[in-house]
DRENVEXNU-217893 format. One record per residue (C-alpha): residue in one letter; x, y, z. Coordinates in steps of 0.001 Angstrom, whole numbers. Layout:
BEGIN
+-------+---------+---------+---------+
| torti |      xx |      yy |      zz |
+-------+---------+---------+---------+
|     A |       X |       Y |       Z |
...
+-------+---------+---------+---------+
//
This chain:
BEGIN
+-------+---------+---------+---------+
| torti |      xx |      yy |      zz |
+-------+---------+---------+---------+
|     X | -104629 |  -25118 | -117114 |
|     X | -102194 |  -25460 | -114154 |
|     X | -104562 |  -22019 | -112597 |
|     X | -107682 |  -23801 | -113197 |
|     X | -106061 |  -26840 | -111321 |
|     X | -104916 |  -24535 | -108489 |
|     X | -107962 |  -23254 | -107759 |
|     X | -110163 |  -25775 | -108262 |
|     X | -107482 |  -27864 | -105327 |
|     X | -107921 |  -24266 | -103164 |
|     X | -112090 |  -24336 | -103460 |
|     X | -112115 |  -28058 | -102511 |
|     X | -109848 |  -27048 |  -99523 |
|     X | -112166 |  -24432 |  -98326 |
|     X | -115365 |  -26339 |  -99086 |
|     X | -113573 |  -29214 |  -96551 |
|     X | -112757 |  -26798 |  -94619 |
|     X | -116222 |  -25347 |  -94028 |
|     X | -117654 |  -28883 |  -93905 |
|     X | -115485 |  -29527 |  -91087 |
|     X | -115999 |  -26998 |  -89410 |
|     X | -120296 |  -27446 |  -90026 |
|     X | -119990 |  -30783 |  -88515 |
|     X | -117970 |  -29487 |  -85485 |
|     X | -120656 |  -27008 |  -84926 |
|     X | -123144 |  -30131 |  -84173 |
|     X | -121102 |  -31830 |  -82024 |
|     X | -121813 |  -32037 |  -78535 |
|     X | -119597 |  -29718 |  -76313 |
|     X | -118111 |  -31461 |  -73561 |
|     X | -120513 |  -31620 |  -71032 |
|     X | -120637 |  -30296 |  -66938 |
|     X | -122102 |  -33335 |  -64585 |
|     X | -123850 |  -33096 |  -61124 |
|     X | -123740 |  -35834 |  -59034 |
|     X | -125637 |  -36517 |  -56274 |
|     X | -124607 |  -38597 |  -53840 |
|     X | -127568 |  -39075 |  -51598 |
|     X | -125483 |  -39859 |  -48199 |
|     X | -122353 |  -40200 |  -47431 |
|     X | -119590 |  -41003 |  -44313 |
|     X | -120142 |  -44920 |  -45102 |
|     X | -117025 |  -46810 |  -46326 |
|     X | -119487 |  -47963 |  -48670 |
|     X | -120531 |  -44471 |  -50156 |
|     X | -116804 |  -43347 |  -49626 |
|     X | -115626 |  -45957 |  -52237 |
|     X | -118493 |  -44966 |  -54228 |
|     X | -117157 |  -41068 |  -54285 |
|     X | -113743 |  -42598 |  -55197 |
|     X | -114933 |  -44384 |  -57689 |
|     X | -117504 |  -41389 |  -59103 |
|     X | -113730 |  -39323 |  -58507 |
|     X | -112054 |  -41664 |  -60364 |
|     X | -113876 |  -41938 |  -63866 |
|     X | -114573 |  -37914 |  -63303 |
|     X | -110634 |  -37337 |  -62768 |
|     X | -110269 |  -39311 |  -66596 |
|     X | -112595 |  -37779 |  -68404 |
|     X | -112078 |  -34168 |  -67105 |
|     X | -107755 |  -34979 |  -68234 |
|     X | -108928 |  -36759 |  -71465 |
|     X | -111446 |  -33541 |  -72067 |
|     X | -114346 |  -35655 |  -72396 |
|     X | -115835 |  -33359 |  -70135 |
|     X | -115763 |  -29437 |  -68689 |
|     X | -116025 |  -30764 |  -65073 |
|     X | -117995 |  -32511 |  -62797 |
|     X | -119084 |  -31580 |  -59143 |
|     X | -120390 |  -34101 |  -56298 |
|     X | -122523 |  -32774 |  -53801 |
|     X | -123348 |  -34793 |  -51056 |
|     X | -126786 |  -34767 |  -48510 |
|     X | -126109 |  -33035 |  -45493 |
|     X | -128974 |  -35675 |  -43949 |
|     X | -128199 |  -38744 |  -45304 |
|     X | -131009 |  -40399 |  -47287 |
|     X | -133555 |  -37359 |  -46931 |
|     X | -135020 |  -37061 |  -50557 |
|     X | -136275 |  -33141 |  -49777 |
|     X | -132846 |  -31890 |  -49406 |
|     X | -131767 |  -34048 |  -52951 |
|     X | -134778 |  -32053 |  -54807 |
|     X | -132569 |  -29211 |  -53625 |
|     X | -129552 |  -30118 |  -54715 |
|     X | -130940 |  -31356 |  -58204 |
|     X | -132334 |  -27755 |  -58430 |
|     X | -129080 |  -26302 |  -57698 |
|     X | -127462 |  -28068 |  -60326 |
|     X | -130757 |  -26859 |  -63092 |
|     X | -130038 |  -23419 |  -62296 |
|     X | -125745 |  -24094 |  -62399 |
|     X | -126473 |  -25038 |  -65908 |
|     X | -124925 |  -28791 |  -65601 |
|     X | -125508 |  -30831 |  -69289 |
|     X | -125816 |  -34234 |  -67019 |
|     X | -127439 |  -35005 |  -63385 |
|     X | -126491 |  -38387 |  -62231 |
|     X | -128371 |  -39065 |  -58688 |
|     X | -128554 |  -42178 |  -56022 |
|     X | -131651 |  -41602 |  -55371 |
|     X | -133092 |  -41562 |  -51824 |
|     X | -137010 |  -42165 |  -53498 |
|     X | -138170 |  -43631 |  -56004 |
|     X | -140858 |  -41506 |  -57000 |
|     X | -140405 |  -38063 |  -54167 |
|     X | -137359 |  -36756 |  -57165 |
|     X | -139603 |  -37320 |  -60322 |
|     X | -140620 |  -33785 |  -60381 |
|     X | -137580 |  -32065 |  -60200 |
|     X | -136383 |  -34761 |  -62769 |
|     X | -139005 |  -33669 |  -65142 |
|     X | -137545 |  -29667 |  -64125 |
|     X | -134187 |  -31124 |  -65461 |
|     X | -135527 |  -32893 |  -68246 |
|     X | -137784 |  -29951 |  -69397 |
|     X | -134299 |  -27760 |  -69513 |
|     X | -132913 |  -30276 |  -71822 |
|     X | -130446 |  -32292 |  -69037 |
|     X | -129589 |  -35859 |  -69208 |
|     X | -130903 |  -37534 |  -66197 |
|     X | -129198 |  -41025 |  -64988 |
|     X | -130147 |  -42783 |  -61813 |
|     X | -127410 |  -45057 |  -60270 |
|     X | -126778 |  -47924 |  -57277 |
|     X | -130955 |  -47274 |  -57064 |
|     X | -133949 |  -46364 |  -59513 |
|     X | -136594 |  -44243 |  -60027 |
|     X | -139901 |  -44067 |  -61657 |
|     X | -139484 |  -41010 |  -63748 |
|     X | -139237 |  -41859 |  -67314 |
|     X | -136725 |  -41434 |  -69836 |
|     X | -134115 |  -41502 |  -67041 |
|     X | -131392 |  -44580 |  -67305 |
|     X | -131129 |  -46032 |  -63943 |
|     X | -127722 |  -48218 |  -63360 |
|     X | -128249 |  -50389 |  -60898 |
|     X | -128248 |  -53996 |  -59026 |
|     X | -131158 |  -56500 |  -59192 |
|     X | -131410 |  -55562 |  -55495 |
|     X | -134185 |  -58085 |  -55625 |
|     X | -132445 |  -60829 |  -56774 |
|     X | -129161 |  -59957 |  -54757 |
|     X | -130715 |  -60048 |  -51547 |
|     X | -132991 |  -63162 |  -52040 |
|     X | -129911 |  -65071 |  -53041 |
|     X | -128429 |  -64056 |  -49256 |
|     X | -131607 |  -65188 |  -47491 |
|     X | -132315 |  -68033 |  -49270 |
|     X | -128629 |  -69001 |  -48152 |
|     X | -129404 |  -68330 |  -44757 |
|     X | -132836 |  -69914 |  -44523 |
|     X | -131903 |  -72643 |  -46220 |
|     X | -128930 |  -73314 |  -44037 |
|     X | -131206 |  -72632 |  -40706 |
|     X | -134257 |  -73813 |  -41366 |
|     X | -135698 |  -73370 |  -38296 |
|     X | -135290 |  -70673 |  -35372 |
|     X | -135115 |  -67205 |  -34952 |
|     X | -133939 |  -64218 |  -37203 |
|     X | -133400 |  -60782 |  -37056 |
|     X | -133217 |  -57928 |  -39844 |
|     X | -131488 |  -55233 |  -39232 |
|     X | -131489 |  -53607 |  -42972 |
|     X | -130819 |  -50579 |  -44529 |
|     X | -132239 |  -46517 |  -45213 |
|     X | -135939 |  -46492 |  -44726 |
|     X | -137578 |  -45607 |  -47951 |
|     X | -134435 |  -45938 |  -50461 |
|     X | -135302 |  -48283 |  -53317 |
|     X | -132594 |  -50179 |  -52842 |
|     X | -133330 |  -51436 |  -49665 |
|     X | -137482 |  -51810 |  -50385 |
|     X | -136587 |  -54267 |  -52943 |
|     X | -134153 |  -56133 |  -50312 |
|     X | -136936 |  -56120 |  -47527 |
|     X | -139647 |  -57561 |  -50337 |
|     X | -137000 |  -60379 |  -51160 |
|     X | -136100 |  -60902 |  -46987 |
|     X | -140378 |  -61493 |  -47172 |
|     X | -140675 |  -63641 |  -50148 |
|     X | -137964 |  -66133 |  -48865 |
|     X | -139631 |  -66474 |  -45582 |
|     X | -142885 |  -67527 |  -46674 |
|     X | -141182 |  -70723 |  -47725 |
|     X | -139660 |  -71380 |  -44115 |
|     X | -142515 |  -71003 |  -41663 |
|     X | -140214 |  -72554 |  -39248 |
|     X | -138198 |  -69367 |  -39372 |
|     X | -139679 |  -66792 |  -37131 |
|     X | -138483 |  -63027 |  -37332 |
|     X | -138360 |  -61487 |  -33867 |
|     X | -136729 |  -58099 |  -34675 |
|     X | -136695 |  -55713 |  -37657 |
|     X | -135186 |  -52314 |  -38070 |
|     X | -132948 |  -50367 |  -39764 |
|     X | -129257 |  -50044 |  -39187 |
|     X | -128890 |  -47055 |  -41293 |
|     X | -126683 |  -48432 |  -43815 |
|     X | -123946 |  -47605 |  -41041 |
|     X | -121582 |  -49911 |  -39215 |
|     X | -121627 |  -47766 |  -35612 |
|     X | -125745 |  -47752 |  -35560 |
|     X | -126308 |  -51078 |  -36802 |
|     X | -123834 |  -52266 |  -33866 |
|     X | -125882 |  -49927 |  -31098 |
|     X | -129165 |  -51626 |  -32870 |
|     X | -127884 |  -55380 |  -32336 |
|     X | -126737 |  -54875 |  -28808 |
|     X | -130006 |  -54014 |  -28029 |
|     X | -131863 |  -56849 |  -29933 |
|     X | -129097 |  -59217 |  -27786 |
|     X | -129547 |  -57236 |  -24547 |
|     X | -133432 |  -58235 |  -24381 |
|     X | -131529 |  -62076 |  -24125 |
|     X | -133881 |  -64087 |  -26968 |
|     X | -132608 |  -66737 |  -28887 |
|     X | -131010 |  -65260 |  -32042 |
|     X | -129971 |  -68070 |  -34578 |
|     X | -129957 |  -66265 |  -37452 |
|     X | -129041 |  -62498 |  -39062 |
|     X | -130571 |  -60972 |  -41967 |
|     X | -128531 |  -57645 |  -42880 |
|     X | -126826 |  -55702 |  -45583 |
|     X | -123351 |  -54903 |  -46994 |
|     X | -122102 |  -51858 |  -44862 |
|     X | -123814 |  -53148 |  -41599 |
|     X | -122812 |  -57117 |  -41098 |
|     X | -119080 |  -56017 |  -39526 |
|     X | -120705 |  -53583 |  -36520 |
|     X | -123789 |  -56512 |  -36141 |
|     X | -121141 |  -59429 |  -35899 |
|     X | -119308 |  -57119 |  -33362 |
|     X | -121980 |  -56552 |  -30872 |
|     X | -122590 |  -61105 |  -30730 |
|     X | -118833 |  -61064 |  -30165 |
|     X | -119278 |  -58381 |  -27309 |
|     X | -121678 |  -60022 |  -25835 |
|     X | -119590 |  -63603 |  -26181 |
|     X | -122433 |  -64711 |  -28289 |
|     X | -123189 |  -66111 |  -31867 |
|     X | -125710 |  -66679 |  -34627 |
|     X | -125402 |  -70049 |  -36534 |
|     X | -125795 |  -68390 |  -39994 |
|     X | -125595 |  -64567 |  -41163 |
|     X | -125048 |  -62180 |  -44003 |
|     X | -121508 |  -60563 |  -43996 |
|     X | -119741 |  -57777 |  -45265 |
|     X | -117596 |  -58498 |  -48683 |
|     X | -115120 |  -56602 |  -46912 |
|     X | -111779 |  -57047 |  -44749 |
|     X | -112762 |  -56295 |  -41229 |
|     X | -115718 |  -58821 |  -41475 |
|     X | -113249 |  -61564 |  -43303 |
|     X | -111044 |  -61458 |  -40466 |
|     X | -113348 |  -61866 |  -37816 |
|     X | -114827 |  -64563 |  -40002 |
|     X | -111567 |  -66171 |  -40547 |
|     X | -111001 |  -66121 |  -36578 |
|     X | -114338 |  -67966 |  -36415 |
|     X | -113272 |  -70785 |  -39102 |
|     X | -110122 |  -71091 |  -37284 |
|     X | -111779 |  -71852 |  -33607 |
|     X | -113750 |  -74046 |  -35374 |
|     X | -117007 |  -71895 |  -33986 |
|     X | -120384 |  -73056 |  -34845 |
|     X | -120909 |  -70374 |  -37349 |
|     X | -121514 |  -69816 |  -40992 |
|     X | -121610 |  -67207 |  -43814 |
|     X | -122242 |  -65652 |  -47229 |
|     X | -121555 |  -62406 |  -48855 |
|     X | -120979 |  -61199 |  -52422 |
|     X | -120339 |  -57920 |  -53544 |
|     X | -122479 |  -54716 |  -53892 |
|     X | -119761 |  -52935 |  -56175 |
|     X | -119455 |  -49355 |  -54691 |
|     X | -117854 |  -48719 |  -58430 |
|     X | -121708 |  -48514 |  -59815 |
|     X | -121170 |  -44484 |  -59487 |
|     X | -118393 |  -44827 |  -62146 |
|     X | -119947 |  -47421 |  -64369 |
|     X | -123130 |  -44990 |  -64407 |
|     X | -120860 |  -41978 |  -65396 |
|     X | -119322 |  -44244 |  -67970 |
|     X | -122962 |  -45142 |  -69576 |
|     X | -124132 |  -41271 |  -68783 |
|     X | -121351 |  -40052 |  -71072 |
|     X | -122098 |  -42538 |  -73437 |
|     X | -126311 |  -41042 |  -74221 |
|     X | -124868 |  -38049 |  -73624 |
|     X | -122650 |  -38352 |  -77358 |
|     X | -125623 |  -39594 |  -79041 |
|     X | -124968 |  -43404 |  -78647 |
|     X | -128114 |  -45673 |  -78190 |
|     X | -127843 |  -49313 |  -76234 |
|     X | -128295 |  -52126 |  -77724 |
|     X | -131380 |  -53870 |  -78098 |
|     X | -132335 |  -56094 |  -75153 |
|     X | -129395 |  -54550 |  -72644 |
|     X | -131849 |  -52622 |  -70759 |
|     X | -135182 |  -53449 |  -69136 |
|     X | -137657 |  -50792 |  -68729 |
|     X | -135208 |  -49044 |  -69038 |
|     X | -132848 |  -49891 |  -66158 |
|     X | -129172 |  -51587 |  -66871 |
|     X | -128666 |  -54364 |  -64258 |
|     X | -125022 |  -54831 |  -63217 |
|     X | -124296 |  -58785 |  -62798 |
|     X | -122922 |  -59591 |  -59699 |
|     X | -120893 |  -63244 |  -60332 |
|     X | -119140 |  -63663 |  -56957 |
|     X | -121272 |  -65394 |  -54113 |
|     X | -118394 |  -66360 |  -50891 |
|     X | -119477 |  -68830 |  -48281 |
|     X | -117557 |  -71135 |  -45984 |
|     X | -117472 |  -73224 |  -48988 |
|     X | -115031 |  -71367 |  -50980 |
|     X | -113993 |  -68738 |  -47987 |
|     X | -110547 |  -68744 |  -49452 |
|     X | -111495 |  -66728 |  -52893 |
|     X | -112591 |  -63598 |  -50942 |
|     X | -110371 |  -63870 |  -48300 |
|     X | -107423 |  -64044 |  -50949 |
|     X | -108479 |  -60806 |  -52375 |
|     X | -108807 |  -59025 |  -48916 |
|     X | -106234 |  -60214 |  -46700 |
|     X | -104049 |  -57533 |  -47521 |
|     X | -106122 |  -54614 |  -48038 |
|     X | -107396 |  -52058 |  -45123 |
|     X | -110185 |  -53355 |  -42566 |
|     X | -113112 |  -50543 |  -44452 |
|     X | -111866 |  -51904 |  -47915 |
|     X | -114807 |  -53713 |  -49804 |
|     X | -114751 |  -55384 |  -52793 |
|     X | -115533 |  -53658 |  -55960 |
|     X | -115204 |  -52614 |  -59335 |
|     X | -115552 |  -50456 |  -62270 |
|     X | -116767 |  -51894 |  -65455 |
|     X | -114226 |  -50985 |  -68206 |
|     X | -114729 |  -48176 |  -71139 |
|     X | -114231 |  -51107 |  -73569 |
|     X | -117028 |  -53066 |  -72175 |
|     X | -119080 |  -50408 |  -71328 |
|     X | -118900 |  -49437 |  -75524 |
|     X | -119966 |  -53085 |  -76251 |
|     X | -123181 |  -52142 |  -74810 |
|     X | -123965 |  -49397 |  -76949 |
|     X | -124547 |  -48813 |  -80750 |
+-------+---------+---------+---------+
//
């Protein structure tokens, strides 16, 4: 009897045994991620690589993943050269491609290439057409209308320029649609210069000097995070000032504007974030579909995640930002990671 009782304890072993080890056999290996940057050099996309870094550096020590490796465009914002480096990563053999993309529809091919081989595909800080891809991203719309509204609103009448962002990127196409939509309301408001400042603090300054230099009345500036510092730089070269602008969230902008508060100059503001720590809330969700998880119903629309920016600064309540930069390096800018625990709450 005690035999029969052995080996019937010894079978059920084994049999748990090999049902462990059946169930281990489905379970996803720990995958290898490409990331494509799109453009870098920015203090902007720099935090952005930190931040990408940052969750990578985790998961790679927690063995949530093999590895990860970011490649970034050796001409910014040139969508050609991405199809490249997506390709690179098919043939590498990566189990993930996250991309900011620099089109939203010049990629979808070589996504579908990725796709065919069996590859997740997420889209972050921008979107893209393709389908079945998770893009992970601001209501650039929304974001942007909220700035000009501000502005418009403050101005009401006079003249603005827009100096914006990458020609082409999604991103900023759905911030030039919102700069449009605003202005329809304020016919007062007359735009006398648009162009791009390259999402870079250096040409958007060379760009504003210019627009100054041809000496028309400038009341009001339209512009992006990543740009507002070099544009507010070339008025104060020039010992001149708009009455209303978009500003960086960041430190070097804060301080000027602070300098500008304290002289009592006839000049206003608003900024709020565009979290550079999208990359690493993306990689968070990636690795998430990646294990099988599913979002919840009604997180995503069409298929995009919208991060919820709740911060909006003004002169109003200047001292909330400025508390949170005042000690931090002049190219710091405001941003953040959303949390593994939160990120979890969104999924299944």
């Amino acid at each position: 009897m005690i035999k029969r009782i052995s080996r019937l304890i010894v079978f059920v072993a084994v049999l748990g045994l090999v049902f462990a080890l059946s169930i281990g056999s489905f379970a996803q290996k720990p995958p290898v991620v490409g990331i494509s940057t799109g453009s870098s050099g920015t203090s902007w996309r720099n935090i952005m690589i930190a931040a990408l870094e940052e969750v990578g550096n985790e998961y790679k020590a927690a063995g949530k993943i093999a590895d990860y490796k970011i490649v970034n465009n050796i001409t910014n914002g040139d969508a050609t050269e991405q199809a490249n480096i997506l390709r690179d990563f098919i043939s590498q053999g990566v189990d993930i491609i996250m991309v900011n993309p620099n089109s939203p529809d010049a990629l979808n091919g070589v996504i579908s290439e990725a796709q065919d081989e069996g590859i997740l595909v997420v889209a972050y800080d921008a979107t893209v057409t393709a389908p079945n891809v998770l893009n992970v991203t601001l209501d650039h719309y929304a974001w942007n209308k909220k700035n000009v509204e501000y502005i418009a609103s403050t101005l009401q009448k006079g003249n603005v320029i827009q100096i914006y962002g990458l020609d082409g990127h999604p991103a900023n196409n759905e911030r030039i649609r919102a700069t449009d939509d605003v202005l329809k309301n304020y016919p007062d408001i007359k735009m006398i210069a648009n162009t791009t400042g390259y999402w870079d603090q250096t040409k958007a300054k060379e760009v504003a000097t210019q627009i100054i230099g041809s000496g028309q009345q400038i009341d009001g500036v339209i512009t992006q995070d990543g740009e507002a510092y070099g544009v507010l730089s070339a008025f104060l070269d020039a010992n001149k000032l708009p009455k209303v602008m978009f500003g960086d969230p960041g430190t070097a902008f804060f301080k000027e504007w602070k300098k500008l508060r304290d002289q009592g100059a006839d000049f206003k503001a608003c900024t709020q974030p565009n979290p550079p720590g999208i990359g690493g809330t993306a990689f968070r969700m990636a690795l998430q579909l990646y294990n099988g998880k599913k979002f919840k119903p009604g997180v995503l629309v069409d298929n995009t995640y919208f991060y919820k920016v709740s911060m909006f600064i003004t002169d109003e309540n200047f001292d909330v930002g400025w508390e949170l930069l005042k000690d931090k390096p002049d190219d710091y800018l405001l941003s953040e990671i959303m949390p593994e625990e939160q990120v979890a709450e969104l999924f299944e």
